[in-house]
C-alpha positions in Angstrom: -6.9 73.1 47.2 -6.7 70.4 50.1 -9.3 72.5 51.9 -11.7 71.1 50.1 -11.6 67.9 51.2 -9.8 68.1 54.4 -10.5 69.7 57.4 -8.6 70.8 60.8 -8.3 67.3 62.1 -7.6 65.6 59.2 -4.5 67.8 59.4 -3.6 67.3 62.8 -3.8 64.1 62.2 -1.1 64.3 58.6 1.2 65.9 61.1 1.1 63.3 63.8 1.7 60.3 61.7 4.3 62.4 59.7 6.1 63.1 62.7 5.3 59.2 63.7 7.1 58.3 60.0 10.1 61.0 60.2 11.0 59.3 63.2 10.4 55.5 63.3 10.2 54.7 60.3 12.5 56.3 57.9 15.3 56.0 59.2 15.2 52.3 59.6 13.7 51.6 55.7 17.1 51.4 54.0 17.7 48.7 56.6 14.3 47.2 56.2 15.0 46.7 52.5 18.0 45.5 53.0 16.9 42.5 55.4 13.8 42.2 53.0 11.2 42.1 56.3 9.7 44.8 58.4 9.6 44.0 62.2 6.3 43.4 63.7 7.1 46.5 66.1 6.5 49.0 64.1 3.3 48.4 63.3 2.2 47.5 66.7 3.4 51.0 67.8 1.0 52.2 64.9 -1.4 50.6 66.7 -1.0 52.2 69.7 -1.3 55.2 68.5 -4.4 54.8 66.7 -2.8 54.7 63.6 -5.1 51.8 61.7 -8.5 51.0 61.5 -9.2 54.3 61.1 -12.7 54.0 59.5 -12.9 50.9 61.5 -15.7 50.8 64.4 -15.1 51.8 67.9 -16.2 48.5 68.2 -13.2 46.3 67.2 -11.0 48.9 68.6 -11.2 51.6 65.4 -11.9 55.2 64.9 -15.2 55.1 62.8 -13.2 58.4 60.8 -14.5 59.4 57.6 -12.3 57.8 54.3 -10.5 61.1 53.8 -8.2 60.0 57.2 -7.6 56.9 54.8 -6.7 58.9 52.4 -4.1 60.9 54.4 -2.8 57.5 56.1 -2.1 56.2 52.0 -0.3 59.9 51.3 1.9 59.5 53.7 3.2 56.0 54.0 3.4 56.4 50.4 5.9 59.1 51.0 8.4 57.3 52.4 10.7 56.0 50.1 9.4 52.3 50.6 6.6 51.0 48.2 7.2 47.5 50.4 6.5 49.2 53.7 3.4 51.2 52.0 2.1 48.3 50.6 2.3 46.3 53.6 -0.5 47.7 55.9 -2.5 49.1 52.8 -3.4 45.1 52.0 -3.8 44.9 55.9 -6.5 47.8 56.1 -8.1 48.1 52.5 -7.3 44.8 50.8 -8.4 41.9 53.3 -9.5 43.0 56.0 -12.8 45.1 54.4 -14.5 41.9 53.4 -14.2 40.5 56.9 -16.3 43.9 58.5 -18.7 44.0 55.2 -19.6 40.4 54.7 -18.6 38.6 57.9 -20.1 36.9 60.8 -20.1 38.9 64.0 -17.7 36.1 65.2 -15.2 36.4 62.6 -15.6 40.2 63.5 -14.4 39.4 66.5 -11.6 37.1 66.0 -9.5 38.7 63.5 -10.5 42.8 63.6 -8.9 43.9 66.4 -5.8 42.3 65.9 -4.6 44.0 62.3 -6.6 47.4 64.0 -4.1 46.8 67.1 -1.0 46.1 64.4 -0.4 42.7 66.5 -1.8 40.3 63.2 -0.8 40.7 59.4 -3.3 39.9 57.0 -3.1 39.3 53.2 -5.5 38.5 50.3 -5.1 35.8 48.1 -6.8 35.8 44.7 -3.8 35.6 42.2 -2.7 31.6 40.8 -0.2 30.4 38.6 -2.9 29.8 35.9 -4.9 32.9 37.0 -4.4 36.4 37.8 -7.1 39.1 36.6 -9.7 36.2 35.9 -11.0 35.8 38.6 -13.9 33.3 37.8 -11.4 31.0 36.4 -9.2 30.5 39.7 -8.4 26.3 40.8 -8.1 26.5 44.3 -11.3 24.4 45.7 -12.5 24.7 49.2 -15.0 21.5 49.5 -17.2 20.9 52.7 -16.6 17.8 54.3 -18.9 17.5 57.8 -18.4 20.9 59.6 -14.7 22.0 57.7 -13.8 22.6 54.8 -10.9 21.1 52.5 -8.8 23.3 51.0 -6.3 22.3 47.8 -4.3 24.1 45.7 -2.0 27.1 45.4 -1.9 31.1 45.3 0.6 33.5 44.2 2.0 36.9 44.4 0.6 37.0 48.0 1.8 40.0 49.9 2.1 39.4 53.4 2.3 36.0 53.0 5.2 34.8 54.2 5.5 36.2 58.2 2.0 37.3 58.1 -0.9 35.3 60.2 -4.1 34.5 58.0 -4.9 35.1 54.4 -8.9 36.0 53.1 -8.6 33.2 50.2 -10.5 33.3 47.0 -11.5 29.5 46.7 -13.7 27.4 44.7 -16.6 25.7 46.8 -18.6 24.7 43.8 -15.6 24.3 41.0 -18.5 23.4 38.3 -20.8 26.9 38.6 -18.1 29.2 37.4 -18.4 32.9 39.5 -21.2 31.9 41.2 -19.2 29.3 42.8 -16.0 31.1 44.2 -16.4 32.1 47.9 -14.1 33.7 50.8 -12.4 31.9 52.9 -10.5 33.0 56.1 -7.4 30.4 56.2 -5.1 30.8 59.2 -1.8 30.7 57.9 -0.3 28.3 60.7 -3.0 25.6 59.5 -1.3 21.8 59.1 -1.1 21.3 54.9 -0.2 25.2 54.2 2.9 25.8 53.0 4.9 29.1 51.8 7.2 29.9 49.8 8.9 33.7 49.8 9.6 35.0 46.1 12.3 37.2 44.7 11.1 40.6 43.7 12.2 43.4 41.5 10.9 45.8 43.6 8.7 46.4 47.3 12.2 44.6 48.8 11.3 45.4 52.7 7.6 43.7 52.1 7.1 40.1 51.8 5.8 38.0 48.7 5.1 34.3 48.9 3.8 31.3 46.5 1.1 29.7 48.8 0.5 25.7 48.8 -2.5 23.8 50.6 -2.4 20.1 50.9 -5.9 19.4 51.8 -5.9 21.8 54.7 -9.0 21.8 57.2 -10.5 25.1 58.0 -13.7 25.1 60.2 -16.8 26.0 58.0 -17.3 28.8 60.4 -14.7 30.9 58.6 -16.6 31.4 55.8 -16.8 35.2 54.5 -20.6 35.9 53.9 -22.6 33.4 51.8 -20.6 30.9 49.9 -20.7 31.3 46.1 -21.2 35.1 46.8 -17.0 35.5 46.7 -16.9 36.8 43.2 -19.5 39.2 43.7 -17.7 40.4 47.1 -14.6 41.3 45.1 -15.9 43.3 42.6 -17.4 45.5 45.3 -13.8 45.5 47.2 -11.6 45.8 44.6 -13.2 49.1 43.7 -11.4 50.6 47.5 -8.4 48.6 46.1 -8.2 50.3 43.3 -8.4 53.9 44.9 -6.2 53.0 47.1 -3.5 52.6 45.1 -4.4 55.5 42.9 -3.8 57.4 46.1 -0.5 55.9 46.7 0.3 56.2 43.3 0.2 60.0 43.0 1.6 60.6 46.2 5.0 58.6 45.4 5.2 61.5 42.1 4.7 64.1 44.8 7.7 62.6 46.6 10.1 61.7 43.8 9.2 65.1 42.3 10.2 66.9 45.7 13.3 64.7 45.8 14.1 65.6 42.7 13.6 69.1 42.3 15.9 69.2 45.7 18.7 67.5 43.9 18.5 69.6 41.0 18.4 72.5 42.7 22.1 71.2 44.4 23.5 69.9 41.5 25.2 72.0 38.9 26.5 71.6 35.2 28.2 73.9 33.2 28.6 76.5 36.2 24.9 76.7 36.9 22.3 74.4 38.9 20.3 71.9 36.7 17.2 73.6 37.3 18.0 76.2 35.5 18.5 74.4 32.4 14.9 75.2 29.7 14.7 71.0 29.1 14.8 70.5 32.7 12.8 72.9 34.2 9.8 72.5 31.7 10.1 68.3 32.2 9.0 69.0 36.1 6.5 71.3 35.2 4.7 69.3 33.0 5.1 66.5 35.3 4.4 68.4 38.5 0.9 69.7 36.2 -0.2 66.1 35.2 -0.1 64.7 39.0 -1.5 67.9 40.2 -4.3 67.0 38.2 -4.4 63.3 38.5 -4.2 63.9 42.5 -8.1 65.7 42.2 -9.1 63.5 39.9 -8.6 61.0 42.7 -9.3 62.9 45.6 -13.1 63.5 43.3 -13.2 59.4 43.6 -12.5 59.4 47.5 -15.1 61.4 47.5 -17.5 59.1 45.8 -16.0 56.5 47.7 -17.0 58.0 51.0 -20.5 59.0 50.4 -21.0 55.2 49.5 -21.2 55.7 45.5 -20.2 52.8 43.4 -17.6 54.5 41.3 -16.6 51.5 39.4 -16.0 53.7 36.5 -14.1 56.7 38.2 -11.9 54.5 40.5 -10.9 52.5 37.4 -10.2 55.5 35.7 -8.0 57.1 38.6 -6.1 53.7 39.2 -4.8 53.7 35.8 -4.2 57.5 35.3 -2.4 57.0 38.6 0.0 54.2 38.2 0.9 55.0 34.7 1.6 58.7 35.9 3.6 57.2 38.4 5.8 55.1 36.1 6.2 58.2 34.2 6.9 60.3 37.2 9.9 57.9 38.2 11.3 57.6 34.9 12.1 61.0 34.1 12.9 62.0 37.8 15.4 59.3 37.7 16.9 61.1 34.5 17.4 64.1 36.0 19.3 62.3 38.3 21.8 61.1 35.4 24.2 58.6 36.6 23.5 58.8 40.4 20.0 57.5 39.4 21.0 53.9 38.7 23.0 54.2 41.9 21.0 52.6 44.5 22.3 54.9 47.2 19.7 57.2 45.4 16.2 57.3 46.7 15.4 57.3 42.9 16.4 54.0 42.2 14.4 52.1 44.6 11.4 54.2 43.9 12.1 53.7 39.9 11.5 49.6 41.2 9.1 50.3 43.4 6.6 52.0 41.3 6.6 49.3 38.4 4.2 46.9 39.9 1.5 50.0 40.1 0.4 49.1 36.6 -0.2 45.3 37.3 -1.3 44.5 40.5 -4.6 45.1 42.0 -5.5 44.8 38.2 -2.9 45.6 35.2 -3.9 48.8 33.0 -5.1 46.9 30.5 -7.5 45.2 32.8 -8.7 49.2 33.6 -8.6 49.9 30.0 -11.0 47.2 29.2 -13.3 47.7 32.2 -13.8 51.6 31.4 -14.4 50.4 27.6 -17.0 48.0 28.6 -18.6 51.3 30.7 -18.7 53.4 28.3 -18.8 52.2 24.8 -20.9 48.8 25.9 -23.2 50.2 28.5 -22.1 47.6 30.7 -23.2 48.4 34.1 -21.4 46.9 37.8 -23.9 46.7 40.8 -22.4 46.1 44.1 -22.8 43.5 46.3 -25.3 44.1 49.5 -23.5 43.9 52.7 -24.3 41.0 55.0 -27.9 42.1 55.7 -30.1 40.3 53.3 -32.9 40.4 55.5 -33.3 44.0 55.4 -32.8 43.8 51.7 -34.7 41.8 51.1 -37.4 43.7 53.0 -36.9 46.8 51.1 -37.1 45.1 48.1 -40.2 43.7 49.2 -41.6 47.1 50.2 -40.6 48.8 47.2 -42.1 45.9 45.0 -45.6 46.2 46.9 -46.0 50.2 46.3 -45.5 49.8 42.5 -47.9 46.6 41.8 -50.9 48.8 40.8 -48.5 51.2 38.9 -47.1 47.9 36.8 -50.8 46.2 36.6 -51.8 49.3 34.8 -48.8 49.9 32.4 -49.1 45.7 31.4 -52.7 45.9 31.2 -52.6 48.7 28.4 -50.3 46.4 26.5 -50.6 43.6 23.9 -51.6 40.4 26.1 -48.1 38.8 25.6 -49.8 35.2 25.1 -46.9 33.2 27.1 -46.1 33.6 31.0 -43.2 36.1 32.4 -40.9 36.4 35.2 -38.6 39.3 36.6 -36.7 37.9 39.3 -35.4 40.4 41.2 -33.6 37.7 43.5 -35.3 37.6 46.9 -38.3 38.4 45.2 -39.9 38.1 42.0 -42.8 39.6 39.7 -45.1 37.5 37.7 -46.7 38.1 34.4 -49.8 36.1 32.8 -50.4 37.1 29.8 -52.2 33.5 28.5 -55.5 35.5 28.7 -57.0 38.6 27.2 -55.0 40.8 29.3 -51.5 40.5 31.0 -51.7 40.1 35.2 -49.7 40.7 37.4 -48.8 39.3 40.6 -45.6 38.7 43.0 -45.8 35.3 42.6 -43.3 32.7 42.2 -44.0 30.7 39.6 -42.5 28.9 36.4 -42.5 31.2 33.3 -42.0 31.0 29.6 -39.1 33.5 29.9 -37.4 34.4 33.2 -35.5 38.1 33.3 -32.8 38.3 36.3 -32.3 42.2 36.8 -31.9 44.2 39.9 -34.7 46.2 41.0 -33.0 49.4 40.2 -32.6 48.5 36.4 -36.3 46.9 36.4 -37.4 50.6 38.0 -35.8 52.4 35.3 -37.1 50.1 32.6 -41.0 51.5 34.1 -39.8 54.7 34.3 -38.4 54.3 30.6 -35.6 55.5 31.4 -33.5 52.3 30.3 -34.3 51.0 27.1 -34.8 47.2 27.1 -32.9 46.2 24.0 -29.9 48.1 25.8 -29.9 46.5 28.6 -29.6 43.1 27.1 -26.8 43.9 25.1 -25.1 46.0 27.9 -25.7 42.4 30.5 -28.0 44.3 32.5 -30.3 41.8 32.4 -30.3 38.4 31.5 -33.0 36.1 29.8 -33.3 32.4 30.1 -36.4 31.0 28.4 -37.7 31.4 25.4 -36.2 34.7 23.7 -39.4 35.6 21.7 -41.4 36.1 25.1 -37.7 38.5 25.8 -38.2 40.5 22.5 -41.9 41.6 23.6 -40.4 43.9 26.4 -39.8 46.9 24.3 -43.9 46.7 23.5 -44.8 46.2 27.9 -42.7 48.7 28.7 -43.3 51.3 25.9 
């Protein structure tokens, strides 16, 4: 089945980083938990050995790979018995570090990429607060420009990496009044004068590091901004999506190892004169379970797939993040059953895994923050579009183009209809398209004018609203576009488009 999506290389390189795993790495992690940290050697020797940054460019010092070597890197330090040492490098690689090569300035590029691609810096993501978690919009810390720095105050929690890691990409407030159009990104150097951190206490992911995160008015040069301030919340929603999968992935191949753990066990344990596995109750437990993350696992290799051919999966990677932690909880549950006593011994790989794969259903966003995301997709017709990489110029171009070949097409489809006897606007963002219909007939132009009734939709939506492939009513009730203006000019659109 693997064949599918993996090829020769992408084996050869499973077996190297297993080997690299089998021998510097698990046998240290019951140590590593114990002393709650990981040292900073290991993952410099994953460096080394070209290791991280796999779908990095060759530029920063990565291996521009395809996501599939991600997805095989995710597998395997999944598999270790260590959901702290997993988790540690996955924020590094997939959680904070993405937005700096998407959205970033080619110096930021430079300053902080090659480090967590070389394993010498540890990076972490900060969105979570004491007052807000999932809700994004709704966070408190502000980051207010003063001269050429900004000023950073208030707090973060939950941060992984926080505590002996080196800089954290910080959701922060620069405009606190505009709601998500004013959160930004914000690169904040962990060493900074006014930062403090605090390490938490956690159930589970003992060998990784958690920390409450203070600033007291710390300055950060202005030059560490991700992207385009008030573009953070936007930046998220496209990044949380790899996030999401990446967790999934994680998440089904921890039940691949508990379930080989556990079938080992069984296999050595005996009851009544036989081995466990032998016993009808047992036997049929694993093979439902080993059925359901069978399945779950193609389910979310299907989304890596998406994922690298550049589709915005929203949908499908929410779906496979909560099938897969929620299997995983499952997963560890039963297996620890089979286990019987020994199972709530920690000598027991079971027991720390059992820990370990609780937080799967809440971070990264809970299941019922999945639940409510796929309900909005497919019983509101709510559609996500994702944010454009830092190239606006280009977009803006295309858009441009694109807007210039249909004109004649549009003229001719307004013309036929009603005049609309008020003024129109589709802002497209960069660009716009202008409507007159005061006269006998409507006009159009790509003006930038004032208008009765504004519409903000994306170009795509607006296409398929010519093409009548989206019906207009829909879209406003599925928030795929938005009117400001006078609403009766709004409820014309199903006649101009007709």
């Amino acid at each position: 089945m693997n064949s599918y999506y993996f090829d020769e290389g992408h084996e050869l390189f499973r077996d190297s980083l297993r080997a690299f795993l089998l021998k510097e790495v698990i046998p240290n992690i019951d140590q590593w938990e114990e002393d709650r940290r990981i040292p900073r050697a290991v993952w410099k020797k994953m460096g080394d050995m070209g290791f991280l940054g796999l779908s990095y460019p060759e530029e920063f010092g990565g291996a521009n790979q395809d996501f599939f070597y991600d997805v095989i890197f995710c597998e395997e330090i999944a598999k270790v018995f260590s959901g702290g040492f997993a988790i540690t490098q996955a924020v590094v690689q997939y959680m904070s570090g993405p937005y700096i090569l998407k959205y970033g300035s080619q110096q930021l590029k430079e300053k902080y990429l090659p480090g967590i691609i070389s394993g010498e810096k540890i990076s972490c993501i900060g969105i979570s607060e004491p007052t807000a978690g999932s809700d994004v919009a709704n966070i408190r810390t502000t980051a207010i420009l003063e001269g050429d720095h900004y000023i950073v105050n208030g707090s973060k929690t939950f941060i992984t990496n926080a505590v002996y890691g080196d800089f954290v990409v910080c959701v922060v407030k620069t405009d606190p009044k505009a709601g998500p159009e004013g959160v930004s990104l914000l690169i904040v150097d962990l060493d900074r004068e006014g930062v403090s951190r605090t390490k938490l206490k956690k159930l589970g992911w003992h060998a990784s590091d958690t920390a409450e995160l203070a600033f007291d008015s710390v300055k950060i040069p202005k030059e560490n901004i991700i992207g385009k301030e008030g573009q953070g919340f936007y930046y998220l929603m496209g990044g949380l999506q790899v996030e999401r999968l990446v967790g999934a992935t994680m998440g089904y191949a921890a039940c691949e190892a508990a379930m080989q753990y556990t079938l080992k066990y069984m296999s050595e344990r005996s009851a009544f004169g036989r081995p466990i596995n032998k016993f009808q109750v047992l036997r049929h437990r694993m093979a439902q379970l080993a059925s359901e993350i069978e399945s779950c696992k193609q389910f979310v290799l299907y989304c890596s797939r998406l994922n690298n051919d550049e589709k915005y999966a929203v949908k499908e990677c929410s779906m496979a993040k909560l099938l897969a932690t929620e299997l995983s909880d499952k997963t560890m549950t039963q297996c620890l059953q089979s286990f019987g006593g020994y199972g709530y011994i920690e000598d027991f790989k079971i027991a720390r895994m059992f820990r370990d794969s609780r937080i799967g259903t809440i971070g990264g966003g809970t299941s019922e923050i999945m639940r409510e995301i796929i309900a909005k997709m497919v019983i509101d017709d709510v559609s996500y579009k994702q944010a454009e990489k830092n190239n606006s110029n280009t977009n803006k171009n295309n858009v441009m183009s694109n807007l210039d070949s249909i004109l004649q097409t549009i003229q001719e489809k307004a013309a036929k209809a009603d005049s609309l006897n008020n003024t129109l606007k589709f802002n497209f963002g960069d660009e716009q398209l202008y409507i007159d219909g005061t006269g006998d007939t409507n006009v159009v132009s790509a003006e930038d004018k004032d208008a009765d009734c504004q519409v903000d939709v994306g170009f795509d939506d607006f296409m398929s609203l010519i093409k009548g492939e989206l019906n207009p009513m829909a879209a406003v009730m599925g928030g795929k576009i938005k009117i400001k203006g006078d609403m009766g000019v709004a409820m014309k659109l199903q006649t101009l488009f007709s």
